[in-house]
C-alpha positions as a Markdown table, in Angstrom:
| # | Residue | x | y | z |
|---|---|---|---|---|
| 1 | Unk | 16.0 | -3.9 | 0.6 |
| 2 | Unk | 15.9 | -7.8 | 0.9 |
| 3 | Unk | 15.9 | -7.6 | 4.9 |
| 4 | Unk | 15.7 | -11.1 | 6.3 |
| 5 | Unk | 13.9 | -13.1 | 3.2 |
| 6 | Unk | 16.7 | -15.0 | 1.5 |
| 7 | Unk | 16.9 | -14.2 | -1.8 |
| 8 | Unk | 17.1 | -17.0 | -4.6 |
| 9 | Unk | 18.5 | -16.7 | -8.4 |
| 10 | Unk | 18.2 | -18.3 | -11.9 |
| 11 | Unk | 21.2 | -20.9 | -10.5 |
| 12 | Unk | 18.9 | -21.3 | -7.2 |
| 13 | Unk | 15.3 | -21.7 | -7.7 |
| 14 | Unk | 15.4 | -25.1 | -8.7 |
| 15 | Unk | 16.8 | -26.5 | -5.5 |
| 16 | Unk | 15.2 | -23.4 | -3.3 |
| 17 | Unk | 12.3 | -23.4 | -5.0 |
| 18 | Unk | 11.0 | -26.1 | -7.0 |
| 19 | Unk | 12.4 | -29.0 | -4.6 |
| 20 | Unk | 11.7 | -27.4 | -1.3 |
| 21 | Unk | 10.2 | -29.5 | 1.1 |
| 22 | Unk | 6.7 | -27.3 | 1.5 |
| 23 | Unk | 5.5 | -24.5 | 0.9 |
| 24 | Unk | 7.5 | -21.2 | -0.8 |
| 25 | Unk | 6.4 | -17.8 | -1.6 |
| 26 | Unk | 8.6 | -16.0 | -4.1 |
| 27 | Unk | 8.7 | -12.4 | -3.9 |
| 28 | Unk | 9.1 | -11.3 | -7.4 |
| 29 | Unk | 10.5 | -7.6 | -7.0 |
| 30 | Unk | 13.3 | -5.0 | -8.2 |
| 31 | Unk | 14.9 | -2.2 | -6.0 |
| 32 | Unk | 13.0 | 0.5 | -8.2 |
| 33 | Unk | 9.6 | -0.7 | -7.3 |
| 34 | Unk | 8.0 | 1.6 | -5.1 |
| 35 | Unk | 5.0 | -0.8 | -3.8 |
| 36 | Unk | 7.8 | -3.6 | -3.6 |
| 37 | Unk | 9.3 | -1.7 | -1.0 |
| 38 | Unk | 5.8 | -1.6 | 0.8 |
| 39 | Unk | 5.0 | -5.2 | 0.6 |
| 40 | Unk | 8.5 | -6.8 | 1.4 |
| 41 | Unk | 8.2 | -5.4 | 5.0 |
| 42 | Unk | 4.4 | -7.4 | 5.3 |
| 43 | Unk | 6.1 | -10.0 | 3.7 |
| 44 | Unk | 8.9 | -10.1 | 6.4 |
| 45 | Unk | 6.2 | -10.4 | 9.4 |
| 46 | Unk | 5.0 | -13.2 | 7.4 |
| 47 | Unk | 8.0 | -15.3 | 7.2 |
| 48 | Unk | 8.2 | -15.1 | 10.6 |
| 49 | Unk | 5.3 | -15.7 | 11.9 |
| 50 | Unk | 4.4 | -18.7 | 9.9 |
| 51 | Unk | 7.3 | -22.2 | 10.4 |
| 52 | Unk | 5.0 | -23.8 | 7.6 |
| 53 | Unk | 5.5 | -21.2 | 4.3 |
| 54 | Unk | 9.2 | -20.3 | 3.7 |
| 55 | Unk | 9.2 | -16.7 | 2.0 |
| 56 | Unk | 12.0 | -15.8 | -0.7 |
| 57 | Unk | 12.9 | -13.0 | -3.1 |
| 58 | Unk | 13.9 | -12.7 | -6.3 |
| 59 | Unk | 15.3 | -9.8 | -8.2 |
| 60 | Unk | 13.5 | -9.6 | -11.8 |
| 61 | Unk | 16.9 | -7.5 | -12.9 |
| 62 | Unk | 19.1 | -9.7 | -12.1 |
| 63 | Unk | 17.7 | -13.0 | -12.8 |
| 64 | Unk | 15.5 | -12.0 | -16.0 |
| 65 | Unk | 15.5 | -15.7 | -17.0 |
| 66 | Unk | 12.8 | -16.8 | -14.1 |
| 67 | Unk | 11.0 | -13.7 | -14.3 |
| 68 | Unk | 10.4 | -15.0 | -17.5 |
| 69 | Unk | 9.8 | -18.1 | -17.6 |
| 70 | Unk | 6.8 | -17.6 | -14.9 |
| 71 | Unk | 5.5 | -14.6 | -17.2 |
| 72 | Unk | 6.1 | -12.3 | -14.2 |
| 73 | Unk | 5.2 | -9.1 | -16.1 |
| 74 | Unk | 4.3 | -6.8 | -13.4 |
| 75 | Unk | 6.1 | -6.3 | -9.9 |
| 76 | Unk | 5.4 | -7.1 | -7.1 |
| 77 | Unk | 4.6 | -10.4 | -8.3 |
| 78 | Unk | 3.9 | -12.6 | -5.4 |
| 79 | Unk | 3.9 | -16.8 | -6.4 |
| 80 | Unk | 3.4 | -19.8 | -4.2 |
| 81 | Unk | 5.0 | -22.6 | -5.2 |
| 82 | Unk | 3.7 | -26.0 | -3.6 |
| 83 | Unk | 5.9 | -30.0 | -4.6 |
| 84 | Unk | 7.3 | -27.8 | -7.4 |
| 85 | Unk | 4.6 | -26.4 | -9.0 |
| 86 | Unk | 2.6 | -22.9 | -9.1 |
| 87 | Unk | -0.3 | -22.9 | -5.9 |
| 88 | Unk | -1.2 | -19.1 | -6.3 |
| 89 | Unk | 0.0 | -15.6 | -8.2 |
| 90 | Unk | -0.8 | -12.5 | -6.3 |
| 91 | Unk | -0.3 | -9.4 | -8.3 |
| 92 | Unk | 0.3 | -6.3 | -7.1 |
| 93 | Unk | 0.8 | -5.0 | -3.0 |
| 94 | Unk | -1.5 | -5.3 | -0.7 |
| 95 | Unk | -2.1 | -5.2 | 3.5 |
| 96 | Unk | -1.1 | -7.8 | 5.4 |
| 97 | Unk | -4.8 | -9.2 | 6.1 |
| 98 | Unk | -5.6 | -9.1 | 2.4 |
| 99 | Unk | -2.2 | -11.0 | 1.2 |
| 100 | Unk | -2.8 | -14.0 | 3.8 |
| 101 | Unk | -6.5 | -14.1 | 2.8 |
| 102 | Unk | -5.3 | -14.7 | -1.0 |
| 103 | Unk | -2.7 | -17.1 | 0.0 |
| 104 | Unk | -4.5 | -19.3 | 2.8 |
| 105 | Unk | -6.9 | -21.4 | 0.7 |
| 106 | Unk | -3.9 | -22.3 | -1.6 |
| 107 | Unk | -1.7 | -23.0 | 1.9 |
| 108 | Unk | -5.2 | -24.9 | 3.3 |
């Protein structure tokens, strides 16, 4: 399922994450999740429309200990991370228009 987003890990969020220069969007997902498989396509579109916002995904199954830590307890869990620290949480999937509307005044 994961496309053209890079996918990150527990061993990889730090330094693709947390001490990324800008902007990132994690994709919290699994490949069960019916409306994960709707959104990472709008997600996709995003990445590469926008140079500013760098869009990853993580796998809750196989990296349990993120999930975790950022209480992700529902899929798709969608968090912006901005110098390390949590900007936005979308829950749930959602059209394009409606994502970008949630996520642009914590990008502004």
């Amino acid at each position: 399922m994961t496309g053209k987003l890079n996918d990150v890990t527990d061993a990889t969020f730090k330094a693709d994450v947390l001490d990324a220069d800008g902007p990132v969007l994690v994709d919290f997902w699994a490949p069960w999740c019916g409306p994960c498989r709707v959104v990472h396509p709008v997600l996709e579109e995003i990445d590469a429309e926008r140079d500013e916002l760098k869009i990853v995904s993580l796998n809750v199954d196989e990296n349990q200990q993120t999930a975790a830590q950022y209480e992700v307890l529902s899929i798709p869990t969608m968090i912006l991370f901005k110098d390390g620290a949590i900007a936005k949480k979308v829950v749930g999937a959602m059209p394009k228009r409606r994502l970008e509307a949630e996520l642009e005044p914590a990008l502004a």
